[in-house]
N, C-alpha and C positions, 0 to 999 in steps of 0.2 A: 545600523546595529540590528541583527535579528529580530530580538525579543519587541522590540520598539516598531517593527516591521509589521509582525504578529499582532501585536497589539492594534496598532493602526488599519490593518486587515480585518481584523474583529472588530471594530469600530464601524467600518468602510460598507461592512458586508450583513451589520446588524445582528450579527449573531446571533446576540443573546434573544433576539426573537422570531428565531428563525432552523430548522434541523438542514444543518450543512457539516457536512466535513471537509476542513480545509486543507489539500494536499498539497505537500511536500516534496518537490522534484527529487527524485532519489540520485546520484550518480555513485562511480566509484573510481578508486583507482588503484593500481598494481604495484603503486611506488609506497615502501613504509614512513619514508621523508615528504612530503606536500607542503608547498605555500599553498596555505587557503586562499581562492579568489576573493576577493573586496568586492566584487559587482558580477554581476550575470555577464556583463559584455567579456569581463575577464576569463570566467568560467567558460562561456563561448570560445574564446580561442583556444583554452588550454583540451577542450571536447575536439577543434579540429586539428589541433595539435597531437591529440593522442592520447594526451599525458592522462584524459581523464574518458570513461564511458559512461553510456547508462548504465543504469543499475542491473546488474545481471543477466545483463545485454548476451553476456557468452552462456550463459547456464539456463536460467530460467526467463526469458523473453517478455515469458503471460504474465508476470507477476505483476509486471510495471508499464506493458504496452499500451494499456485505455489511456492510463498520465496524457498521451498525444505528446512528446518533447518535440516534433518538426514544428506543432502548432505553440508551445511553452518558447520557441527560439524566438521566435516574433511579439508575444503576446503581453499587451500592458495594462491588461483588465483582466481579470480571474474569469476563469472559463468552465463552462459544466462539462463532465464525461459523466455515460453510461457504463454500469457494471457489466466486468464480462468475467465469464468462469478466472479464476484463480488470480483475481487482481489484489494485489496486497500493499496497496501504498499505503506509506508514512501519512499520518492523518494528525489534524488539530481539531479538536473535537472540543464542546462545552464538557462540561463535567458530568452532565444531569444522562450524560448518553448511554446506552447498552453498553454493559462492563464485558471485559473479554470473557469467552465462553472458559471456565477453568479446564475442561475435560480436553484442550488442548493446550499442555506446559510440556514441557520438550522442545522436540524438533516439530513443524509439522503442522500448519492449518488456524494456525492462533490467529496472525492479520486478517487470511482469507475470509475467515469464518467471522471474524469481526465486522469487516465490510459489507458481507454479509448479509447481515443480518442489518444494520443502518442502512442497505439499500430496501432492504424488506418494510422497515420503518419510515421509507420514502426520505430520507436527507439524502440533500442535495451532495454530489459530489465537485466540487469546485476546485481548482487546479489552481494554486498561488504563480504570478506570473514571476514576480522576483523575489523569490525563495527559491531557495535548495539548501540539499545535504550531500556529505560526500561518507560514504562507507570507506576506512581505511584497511587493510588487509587484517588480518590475524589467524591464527591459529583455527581449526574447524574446533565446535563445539565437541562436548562429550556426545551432546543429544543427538547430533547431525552423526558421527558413529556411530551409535546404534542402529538411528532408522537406517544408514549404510547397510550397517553389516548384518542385520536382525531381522527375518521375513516375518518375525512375532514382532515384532515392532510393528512394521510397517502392516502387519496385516489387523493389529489392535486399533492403530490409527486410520485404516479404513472402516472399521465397525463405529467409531466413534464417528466418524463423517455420516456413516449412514444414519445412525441416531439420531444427529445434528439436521439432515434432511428432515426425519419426523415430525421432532420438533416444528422444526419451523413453519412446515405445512400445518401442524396443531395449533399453530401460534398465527397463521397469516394467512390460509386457506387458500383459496385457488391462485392470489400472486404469488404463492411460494414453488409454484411448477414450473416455473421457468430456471430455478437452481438446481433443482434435477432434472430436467430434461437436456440442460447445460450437461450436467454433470457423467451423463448416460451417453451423450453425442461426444467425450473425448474421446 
């Protein structure tokens, strides 16, 4: 059972005395119909079946590449990754952690900047070996049309990124130069 999973994770991994984010294998799939897998081994075959990808494996690659899923096929102990520009995993996080930044609601930088900034804060990123999630298709957002269609959109949401940069160097000083110097070398 998931929850009972997580829980036992949290337990396992001390959490509550310790700054960790607990990530969420992301996957997806193209079919509106899915048997959800019962176990990772299941979920494994139905990834070389097809039936299922990583997470935005066809669109956005960065977002979810650090996860490691070659090293999550094998793996029965939760694993650290390093932050790299634009990773946006699903996280399990205590309560007491950095609240999402609000200056990003829409489409656009909310996880990123989230992660962020907990990598700023030094938590650990740790990789759940048997968990996952499966994103089922839908509909694209209204927000995800805008930033599409809108160069004010998208060009609002990069002033709001570079602010977000300021900040952060205000708030974290010289470890905060490796988020833009990242962010300057794409």
């Amino acid at each position: 059972h998931p929850s009972y999973y997580h829980r036992n994770s949290i337990q396992q991994l001390e959490l509550p005395q310790r700054k960790a984010a607990l990530i969420v294998p992301a996957f997806e799939t193209l079919h509106y119909r899915l048997t959800f897998p019962k176990s990772k081994a299941e979920l494994l075959s139905m990834l070389d079946m097809g039936s299922l990808y990583t997470f935005r494996y066809h669109v956005w690659p960065k977002g979810h590449a650090p996860t490691d899923y070659a090293k999550w096929r094998t793996a029965t102990m939760p694993y650290r990754v390093a932050w790299q520009p634009d990773f946006e995993p699903y996280v399990v996080v205590r309560r007491d952690c950095p609240k999402y930044d609000q200056r990003f609601v829409g489409f656009g930088w909310n996880k990123v900047s989230h992660i962020m900034e907990l990598d700023a804060q030094e938590y650990e990123l740790l990789v759940l070996p048997n968990a996952f999630m499966i994103h089922m298709p839908h509909a694209p957002s209204f927000d995800i049309s805008k930033f599409r269609l809108s160069a004010g959109y998208r060009g609002c949401l990069q002033t709001l990124r570079e602010e977000f940069h300021q900040d952060l160097s205000r708030r974290y000083g010289a470890a905060a130069l490796k988020y833009l110097t990242a962010e300057r070398s794409l």
